[in-house]
C-alpha positions in Angstrom: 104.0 87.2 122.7 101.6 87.9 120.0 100.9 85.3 117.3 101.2 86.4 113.9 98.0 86.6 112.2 99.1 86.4 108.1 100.5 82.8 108.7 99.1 79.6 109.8 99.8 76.4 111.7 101.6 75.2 109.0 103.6 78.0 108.2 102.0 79.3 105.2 101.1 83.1 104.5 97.0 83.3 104.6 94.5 86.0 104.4 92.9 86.8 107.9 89.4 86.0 108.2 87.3 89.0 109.2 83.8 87.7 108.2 82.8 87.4 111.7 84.4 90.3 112.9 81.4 93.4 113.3 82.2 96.6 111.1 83.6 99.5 113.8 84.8 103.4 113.3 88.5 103.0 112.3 90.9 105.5 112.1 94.6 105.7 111.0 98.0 108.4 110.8 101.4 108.1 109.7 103.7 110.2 108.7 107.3 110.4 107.0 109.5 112.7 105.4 112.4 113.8 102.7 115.6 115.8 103.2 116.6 118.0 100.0 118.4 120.5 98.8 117.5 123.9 99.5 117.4 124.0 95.5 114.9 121.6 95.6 112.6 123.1 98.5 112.9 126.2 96.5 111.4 124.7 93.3 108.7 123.0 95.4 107.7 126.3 97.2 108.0 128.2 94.0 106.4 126.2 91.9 109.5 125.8 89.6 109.7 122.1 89.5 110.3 120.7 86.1 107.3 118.3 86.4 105.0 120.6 87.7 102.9 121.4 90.8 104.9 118.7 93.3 102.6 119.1 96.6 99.8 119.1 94.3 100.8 115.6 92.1 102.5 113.9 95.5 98.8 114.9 97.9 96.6 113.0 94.5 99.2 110.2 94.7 99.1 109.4 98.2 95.3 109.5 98.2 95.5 107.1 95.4 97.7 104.7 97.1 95.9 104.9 100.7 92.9 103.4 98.2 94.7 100.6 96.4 96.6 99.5 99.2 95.4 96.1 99.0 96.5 95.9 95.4 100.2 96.3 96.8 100.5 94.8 99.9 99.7 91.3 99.5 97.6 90.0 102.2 95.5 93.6 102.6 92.0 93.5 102.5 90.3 95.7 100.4 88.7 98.4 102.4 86.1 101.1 101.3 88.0 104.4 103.1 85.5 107.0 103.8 88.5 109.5 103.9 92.1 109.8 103.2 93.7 113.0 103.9 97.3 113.9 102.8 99.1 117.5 104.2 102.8 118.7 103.7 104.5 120.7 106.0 107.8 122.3 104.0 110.6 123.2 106.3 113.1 125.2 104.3 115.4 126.1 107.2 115.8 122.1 108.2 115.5 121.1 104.6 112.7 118.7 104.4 109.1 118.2 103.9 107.1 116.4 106.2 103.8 114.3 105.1 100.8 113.4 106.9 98.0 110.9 106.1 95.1 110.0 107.9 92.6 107.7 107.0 89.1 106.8 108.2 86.6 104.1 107.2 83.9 102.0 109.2 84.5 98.5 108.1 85.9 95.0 110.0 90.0 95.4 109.3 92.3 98.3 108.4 93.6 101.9 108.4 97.4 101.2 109.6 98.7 100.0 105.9 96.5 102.4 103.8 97.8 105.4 106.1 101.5 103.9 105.8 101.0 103.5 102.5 100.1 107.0 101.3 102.7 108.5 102.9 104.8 106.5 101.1 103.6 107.1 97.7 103.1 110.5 98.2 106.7 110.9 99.5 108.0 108.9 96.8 106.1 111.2 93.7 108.1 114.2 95.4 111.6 112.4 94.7 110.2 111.4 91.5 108.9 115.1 90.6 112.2 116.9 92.2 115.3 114.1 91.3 116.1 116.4 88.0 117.4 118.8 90.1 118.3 116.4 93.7 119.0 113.2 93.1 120.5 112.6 96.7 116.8 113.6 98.3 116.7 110.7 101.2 113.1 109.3 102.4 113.4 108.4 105.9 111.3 107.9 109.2 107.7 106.5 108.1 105.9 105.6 111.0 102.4 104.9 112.5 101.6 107.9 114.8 98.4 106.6 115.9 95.5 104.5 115.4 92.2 103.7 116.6 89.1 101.1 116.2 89.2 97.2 116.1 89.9 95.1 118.8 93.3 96.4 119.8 92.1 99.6 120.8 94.0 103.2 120.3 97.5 103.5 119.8 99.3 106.9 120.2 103.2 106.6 119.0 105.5 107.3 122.2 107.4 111.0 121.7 
């Protein structure tokens, strides 16, 4: 069994120390999505939201979460991402949008939490921008899809 690394011999939650780990290639994507009413969809692929230009507000969002990650999740280091990426796919016919980011940097730690994170902000900014007209708009299956770099190698999420 793996040990957790965020707490130590006594218990406590600690920062991991990566000083002496060497800087490699890291790369990170995770996805999620929200169901909505076809209303909703409509506004988004129309541009008829209340708020404005959803995708558009939801993609800067996202972006800007991936890069303060560490500012939310408590033990996160701060990384300096060389690029985050965030893309919708809008299914009216199943009635949900599906978000992708993916994250790349060349440092000691990371790329899991900041790609986790921004699909989760960005997902949450199109409930925010659509609950006028949907309030019952449901968030579900965020998950890491794969990952590379560091010393536990590539990961590829089981279909």
């Amino acid at each position: 069994m793996n040990s957790l690394t965020h707490i130590d011999k006594n218990g406590n939650a600690v920062m991991v120390d990566i000083s002496e780990k060497d800087a490699t290639a890291r790369y990170a994507v995770a996805d999620g999505h929200i169901s909505m009413s076809d209303e909703a969809i409509r506004a988004v692929t129309e541009g008829a939201a209340p708020k404005g230009d959803v995708l558009a507000a939801a993609r800067i969002a996202g972006i800007m979460a991936a890069k303060r990650t560490s500012d939310l999740i408590p033990l996160c280091h701060q990384l300096n991402l060389s690029k985050v990426s965030i893309d919708f796919e809008v299914s009216p016919e199943e009635g949900y949008i599906r978000c992708t980011c993916s994250v790349r940097l060349n440092d000691r730690t990371g790329a899991e939490m900041e790609a986790l994170c921004g699909v989760s902000v960005a997902l949450l900014t199109v409930y925010d921008m659509c609950k006028a007209i949907d309030k019952s708009m449901e968030i579900s299956a965020i998950r890491l899809l794969e990952k590379d770099g560091g010393k536990s190698g590539h990961y590829v999420r089981k279909k």
